[in-house]
Legacy VTK file of the C-alpha trace (Angstrom):
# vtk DataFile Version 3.0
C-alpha trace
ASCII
DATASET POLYDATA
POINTS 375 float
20.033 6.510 -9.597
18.064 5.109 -12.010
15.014 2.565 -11.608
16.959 -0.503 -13.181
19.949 0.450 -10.778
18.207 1.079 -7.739
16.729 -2.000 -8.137
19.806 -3.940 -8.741
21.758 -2.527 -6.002
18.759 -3.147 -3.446
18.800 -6.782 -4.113
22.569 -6.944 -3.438
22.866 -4.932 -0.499
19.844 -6.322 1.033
21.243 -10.290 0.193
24.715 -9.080 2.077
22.391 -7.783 5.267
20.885 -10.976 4.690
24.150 -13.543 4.454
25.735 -11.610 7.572
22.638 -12.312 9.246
21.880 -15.266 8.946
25.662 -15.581 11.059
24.216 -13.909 13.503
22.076 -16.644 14.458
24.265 -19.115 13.280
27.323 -17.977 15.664
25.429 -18.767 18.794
25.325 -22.211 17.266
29.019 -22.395 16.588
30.027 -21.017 19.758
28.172 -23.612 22.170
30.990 -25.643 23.719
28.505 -28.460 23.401
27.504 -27.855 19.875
24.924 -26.152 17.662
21.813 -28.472 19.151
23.061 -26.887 22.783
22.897 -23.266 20.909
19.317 -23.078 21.406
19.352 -24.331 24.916
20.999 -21.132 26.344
19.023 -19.096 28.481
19.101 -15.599 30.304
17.817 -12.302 29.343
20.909 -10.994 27.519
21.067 -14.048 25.754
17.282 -13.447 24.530
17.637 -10.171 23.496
20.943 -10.830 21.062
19.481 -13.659 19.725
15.820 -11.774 19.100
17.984 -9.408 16.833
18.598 -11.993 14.430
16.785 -14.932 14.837
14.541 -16.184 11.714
14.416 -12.545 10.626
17.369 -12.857 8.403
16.815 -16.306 6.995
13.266 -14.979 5.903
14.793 -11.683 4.154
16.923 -14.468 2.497
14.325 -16.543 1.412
12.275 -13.476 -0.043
15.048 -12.877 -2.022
15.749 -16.096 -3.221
12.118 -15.726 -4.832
12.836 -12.291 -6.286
16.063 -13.940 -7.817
13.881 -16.793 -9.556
11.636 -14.099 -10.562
14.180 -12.550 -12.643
15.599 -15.900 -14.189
11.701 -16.100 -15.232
11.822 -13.290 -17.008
15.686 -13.665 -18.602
14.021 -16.768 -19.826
11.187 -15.462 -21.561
13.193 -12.086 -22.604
15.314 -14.424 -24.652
12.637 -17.067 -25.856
13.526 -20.241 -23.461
11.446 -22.637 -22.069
10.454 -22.327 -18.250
11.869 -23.886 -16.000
14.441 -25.984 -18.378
17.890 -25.366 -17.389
16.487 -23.865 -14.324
15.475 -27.060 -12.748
19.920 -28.004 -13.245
20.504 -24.901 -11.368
18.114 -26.279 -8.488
19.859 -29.328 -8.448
23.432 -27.952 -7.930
21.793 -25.947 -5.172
20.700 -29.092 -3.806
24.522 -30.809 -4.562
26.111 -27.689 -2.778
23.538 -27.953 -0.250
23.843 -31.053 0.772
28.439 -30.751 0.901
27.826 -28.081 3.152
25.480 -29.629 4.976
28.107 -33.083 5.495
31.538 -31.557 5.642
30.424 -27.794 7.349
27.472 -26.884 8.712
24.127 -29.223 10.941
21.881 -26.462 9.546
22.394 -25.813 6.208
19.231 -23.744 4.138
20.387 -24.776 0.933
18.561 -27.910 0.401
15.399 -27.071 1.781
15.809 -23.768 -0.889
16.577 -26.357 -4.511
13.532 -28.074 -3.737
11.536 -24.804 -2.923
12.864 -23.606 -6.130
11.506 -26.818 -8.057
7.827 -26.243 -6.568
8.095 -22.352 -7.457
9.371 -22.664 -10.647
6.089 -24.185 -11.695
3.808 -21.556 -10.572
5.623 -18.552 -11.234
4.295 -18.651 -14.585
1.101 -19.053 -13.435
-1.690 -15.792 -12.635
-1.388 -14.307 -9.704
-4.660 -15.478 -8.521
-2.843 -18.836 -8.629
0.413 -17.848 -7.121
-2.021 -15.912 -4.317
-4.213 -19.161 -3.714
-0.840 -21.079 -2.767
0.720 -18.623 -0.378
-2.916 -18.294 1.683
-3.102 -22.540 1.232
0.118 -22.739 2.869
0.522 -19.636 4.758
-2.399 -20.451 6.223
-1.546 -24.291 7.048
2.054 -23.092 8.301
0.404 -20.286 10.423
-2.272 -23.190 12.134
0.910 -25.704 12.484
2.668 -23.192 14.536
-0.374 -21.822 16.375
-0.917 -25.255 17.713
2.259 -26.183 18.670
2.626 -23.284 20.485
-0.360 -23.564 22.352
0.448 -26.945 23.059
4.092 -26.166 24.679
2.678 -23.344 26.597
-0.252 -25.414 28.071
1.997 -28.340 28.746
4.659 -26.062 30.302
7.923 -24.719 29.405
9.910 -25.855 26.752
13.665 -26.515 27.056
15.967 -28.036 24.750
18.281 -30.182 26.455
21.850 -28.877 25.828
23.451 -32.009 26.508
26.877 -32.989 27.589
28.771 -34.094 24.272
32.185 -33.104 23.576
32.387 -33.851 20.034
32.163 -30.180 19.190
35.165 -28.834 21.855
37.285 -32.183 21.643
36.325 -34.106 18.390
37.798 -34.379 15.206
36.406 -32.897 11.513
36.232 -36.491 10.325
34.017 -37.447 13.795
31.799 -34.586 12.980
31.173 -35.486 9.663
30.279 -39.223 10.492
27.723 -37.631 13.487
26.087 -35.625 10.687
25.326 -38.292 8.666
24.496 -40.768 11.027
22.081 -38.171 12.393
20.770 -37.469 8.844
17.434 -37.550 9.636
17.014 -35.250 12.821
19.115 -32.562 11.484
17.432 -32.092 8.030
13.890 -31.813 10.059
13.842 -28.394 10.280
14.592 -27.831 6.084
11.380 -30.019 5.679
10.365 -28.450 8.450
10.116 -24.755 6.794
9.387 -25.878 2.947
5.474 -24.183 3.531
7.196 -20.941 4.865
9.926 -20.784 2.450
7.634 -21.394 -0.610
5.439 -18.721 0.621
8.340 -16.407 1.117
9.513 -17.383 -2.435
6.014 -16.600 -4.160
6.172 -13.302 -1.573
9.706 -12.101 -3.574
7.834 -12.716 -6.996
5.325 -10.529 -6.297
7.234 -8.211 -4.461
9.308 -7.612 -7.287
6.481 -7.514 -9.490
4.711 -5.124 -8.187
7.473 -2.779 -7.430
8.384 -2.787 -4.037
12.219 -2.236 -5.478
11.198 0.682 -7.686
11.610 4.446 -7.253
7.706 5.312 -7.670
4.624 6.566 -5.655
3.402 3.109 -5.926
6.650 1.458 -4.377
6.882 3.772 -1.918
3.407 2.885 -0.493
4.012 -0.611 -0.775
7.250 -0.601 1.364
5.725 1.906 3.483
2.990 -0.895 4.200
5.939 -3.309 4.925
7.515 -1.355 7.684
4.186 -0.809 9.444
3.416 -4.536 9.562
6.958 -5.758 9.638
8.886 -3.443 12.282
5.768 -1.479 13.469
3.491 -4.415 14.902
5.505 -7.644 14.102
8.998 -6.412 15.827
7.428 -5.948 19.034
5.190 -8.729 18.996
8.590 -10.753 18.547
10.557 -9.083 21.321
7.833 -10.544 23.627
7.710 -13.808 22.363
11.544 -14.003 22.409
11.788 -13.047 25.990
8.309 -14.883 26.938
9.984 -18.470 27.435
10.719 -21.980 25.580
7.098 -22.464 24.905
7.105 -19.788 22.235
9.884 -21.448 20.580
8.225 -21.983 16.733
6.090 -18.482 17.106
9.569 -16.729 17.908
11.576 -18.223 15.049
9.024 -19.191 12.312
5.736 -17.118 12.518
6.643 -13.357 13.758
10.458 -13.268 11.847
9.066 -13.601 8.112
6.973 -10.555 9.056
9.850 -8.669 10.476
12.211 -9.624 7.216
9.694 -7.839 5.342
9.674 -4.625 6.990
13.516 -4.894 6.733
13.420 -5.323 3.353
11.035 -1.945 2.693
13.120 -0.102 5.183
16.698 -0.831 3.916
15.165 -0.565 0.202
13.726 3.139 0.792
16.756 4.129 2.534
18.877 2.749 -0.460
17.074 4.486 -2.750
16.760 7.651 -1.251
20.721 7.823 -1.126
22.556 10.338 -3.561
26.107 9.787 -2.511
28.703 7.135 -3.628
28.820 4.248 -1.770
30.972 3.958 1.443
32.759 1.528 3.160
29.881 -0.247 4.673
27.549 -0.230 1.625
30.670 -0.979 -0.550
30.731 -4.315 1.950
27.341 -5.438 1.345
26.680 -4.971 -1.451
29.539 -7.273 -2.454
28.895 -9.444 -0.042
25.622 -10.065 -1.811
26.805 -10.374 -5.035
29.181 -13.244 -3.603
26.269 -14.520 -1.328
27.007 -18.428 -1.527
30.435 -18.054 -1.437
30.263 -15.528 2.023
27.579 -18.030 3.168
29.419 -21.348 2.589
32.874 -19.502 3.877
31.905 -17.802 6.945
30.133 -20.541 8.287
33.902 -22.945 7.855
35.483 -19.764 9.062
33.476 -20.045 12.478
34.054 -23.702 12.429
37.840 -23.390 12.415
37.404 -20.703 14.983
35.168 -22.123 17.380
35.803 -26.309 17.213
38.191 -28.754 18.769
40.072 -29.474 15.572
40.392 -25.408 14.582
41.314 -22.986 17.702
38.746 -23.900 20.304
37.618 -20.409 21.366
34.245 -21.763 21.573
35.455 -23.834 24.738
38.195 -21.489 25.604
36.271 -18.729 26.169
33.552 -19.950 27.154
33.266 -18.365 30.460
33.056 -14.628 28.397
29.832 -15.571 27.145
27.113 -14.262 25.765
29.403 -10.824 25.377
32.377 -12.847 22.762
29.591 -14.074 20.373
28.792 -10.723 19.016
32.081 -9.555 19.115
32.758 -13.169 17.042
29.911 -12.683 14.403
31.348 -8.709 13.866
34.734 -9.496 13.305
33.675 -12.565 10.728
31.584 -9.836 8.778
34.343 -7.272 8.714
36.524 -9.729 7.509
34.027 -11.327 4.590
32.916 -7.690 3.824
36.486 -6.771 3.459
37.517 -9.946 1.593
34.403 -9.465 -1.061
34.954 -6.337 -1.602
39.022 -7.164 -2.505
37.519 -9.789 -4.395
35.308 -8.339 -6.660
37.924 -5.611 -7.997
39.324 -8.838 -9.272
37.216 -11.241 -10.573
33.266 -11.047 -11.981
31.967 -13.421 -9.329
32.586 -14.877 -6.234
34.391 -18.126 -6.131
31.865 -20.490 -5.395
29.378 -18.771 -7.798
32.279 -19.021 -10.688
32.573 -22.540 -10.166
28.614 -23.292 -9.925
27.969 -20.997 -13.233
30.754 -23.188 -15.192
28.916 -26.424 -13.605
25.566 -24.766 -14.661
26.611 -24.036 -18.478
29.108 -26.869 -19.102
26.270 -29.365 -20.023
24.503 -26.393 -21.685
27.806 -26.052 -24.222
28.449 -29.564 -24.357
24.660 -29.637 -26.203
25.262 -26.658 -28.094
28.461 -28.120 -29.613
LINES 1 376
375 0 1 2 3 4 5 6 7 8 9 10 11 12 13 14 15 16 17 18 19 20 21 22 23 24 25 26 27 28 29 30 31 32 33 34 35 36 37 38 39 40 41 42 43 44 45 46 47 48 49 50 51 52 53 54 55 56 57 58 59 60 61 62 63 64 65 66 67 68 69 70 71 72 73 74 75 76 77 78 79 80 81 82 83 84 85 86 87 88 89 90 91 92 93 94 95 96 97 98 99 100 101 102 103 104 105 106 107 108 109 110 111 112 113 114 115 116 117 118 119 120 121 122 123 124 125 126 127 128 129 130 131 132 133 134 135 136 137 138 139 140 141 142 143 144 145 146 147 148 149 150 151 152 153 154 155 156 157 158 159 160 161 162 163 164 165 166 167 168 169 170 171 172 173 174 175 176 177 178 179 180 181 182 183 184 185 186 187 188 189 190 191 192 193 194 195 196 197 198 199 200 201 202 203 204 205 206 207 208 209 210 211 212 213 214 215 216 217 218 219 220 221 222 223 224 225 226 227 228 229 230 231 232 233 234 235 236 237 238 239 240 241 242 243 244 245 246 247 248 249 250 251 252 253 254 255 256 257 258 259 260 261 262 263 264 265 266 267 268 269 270 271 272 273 274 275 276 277 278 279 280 281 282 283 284 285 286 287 288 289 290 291 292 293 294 295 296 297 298 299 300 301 302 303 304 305 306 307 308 309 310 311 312 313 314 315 316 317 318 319 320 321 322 323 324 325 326 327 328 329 330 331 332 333 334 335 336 337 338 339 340 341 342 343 344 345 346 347 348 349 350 351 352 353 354 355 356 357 358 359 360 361 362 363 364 365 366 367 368 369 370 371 372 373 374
């Protein structure tokens, strides 16, 4: 496997671990009789352990790789003599316009927004010297890391924290159209957490550009090292540190999800990246699947997450009220048998067409202005 293709196939397959991931913390949310909001409000130790296996670990390998994606517009631009960020700024704001549909008609807690305007902020430094891009991830590392630390002494001084789960049935009894006008009417308190995370996420970001940049995906002594570093911090002394914090009550809420996951995403990413590269036999089944689940990442993202909604709401099947009383054991059953299917349906997909459907229709929306100019 060569350098170039190692690479290439890294980012995919780590992207699919990512998307299918990210459902994994998502489908606690979707199967809460009483909502996402009531997701979080579970408790129990079973319940803590499932959820410590996903939670904020696979929304940070995202984000990293959302920054090693802008990294390698950057360099398509300059490759072929364009001007930084141009056009990429119109790709930001579809993000943002995609974002913000799936955020009304699917999904409370959509990452897409909070990503466009991460992207805008990035986009301007990533063509500055790393001494610059390093000053702004310790600025706001640091300032995210102190923000968390605080609040997290605070709820464990003041006692335990507990989200209240509520007793609406919107979720088990209501309509699409209901859910839709709740979402905007509650604008505000949902799209907290996206401005909530825009320190981390740039961070992450500038984290993939340098990643990428100084080899982590290559086949060298030097990458090797690097991701070797990675899965000390990240799965070595993060991991554990996260497992406690996950099973150590409410009051570690923001630690558990926002400080000690980012760490663990990037000991993930070294692992799954040295394993990759160390393989020397065709792909199977399972690597097929996510690797083309990465390649049709917003597509798998926006689909599985209507997918569960049909599933587990009033208007769709129910099951999230129906079976209710199998909890926690359906949910994982739920989240495997959404990734078999989107693994299965990429896959089929791809053997077809050059892109997933949602990325076709963004990269016509992307260029159509571009040939409208040109012509």
């Amino acid at each position: 496997m060569s350098t170039i293709q190692g690479r290439l196939t890294a980012v995919d397959m780590l992207r699919g671990i990512a998307i299918l991931g990210t459902l994994g913390t998502n489908i606690w949310l979707f199967t809460s009789p009483h909502g996402p909001v009531s997701g979080l409000a579970e408790g129990g130790t079973v319940h803590a352990v499932l959820l410590y296996l996903c939670n904020g670990k696979f929304l940070g390998l995202l984000t990293v790789l959302f920054g090693v994606g802008l990294e390698l517009q950057y360099r398509s631009a300059r490759r072929d003599g364009r001007r930084w960020p141009g056009w990429y700024l119109w790709r930001s704001a579809l993000l943002l316009a995609e974002g913000a549909a799936h955020y009304v008609l699917i999904f409370e807690f959509d990452v897409l927004m909070s990503y466009a305007v991460t992207a805008v902020l990035v986009s301007f430094l990533v063509s500055r010297s790393t001494r610059v891009i390093r000053t702004w991830m310790i600025t706001l590392g640091g300032l995210h890391v102190l923000s968390m630390g605080l609040i997290t002494a605070y709820l464990v001084s003041a006692g335990d924290f507990t989200i209240s789960a509520g007793g609406t049935t919107l979720y088990s009894a209501g309509s699409w159209p209901d859910q839709v006008a709740n979402r905007l009417h509650n604008l505000f308190a949902f799209r907290l957490e996206a401005v909530f995370i825009l320190p981390m996420s740039t961070v992450l970001f500038l984290a993939g550009v340098l990643l990428l940049r100084a080899g982590v995906f290559q086949d060298t002594a030097v990458g090797a090292r690097l991701r070797t570093r990675l899965v000390v911090v990240g799965l070595g002394v993060a991991a554990p540190l996260n497992l406690l914090t996950s099973l150590a009550g409410g009051g570690w809420f923001f630690a558990d999800r926002y400080l000690l996951p980012p760490l663990v995403a990037l000991g993930l990413l070294g692992l799954v990246t040295s394993v990759l590269l160390r393989l020397r036999a065709e792909p199977g089944v399972l690597r097929r699947g996510l690797t083309s689940v990465g390649r049709c990442a917003l597509s798998c993202y926006v689909f599985q997450n209507l997918v569960a909604s049909v599933l587990c709401y009033g208007w769709g099947l129910g099951l999230a009220a129906k079976l209710d009383a199998f909890r926690p054991w359906w949910v994982p059953l739920a989240w495997a048998g959404i990734g078999a299917l989107f693994m299965s349906l990429a896959t089929w997909w791809l053997r077809r067409f050059g892109r997933g459907p949602l990325e076709a229709a963004w990269n016509w929306a992307y260029r159509a202005p571009q040939r409208q100019l040109v012509g």
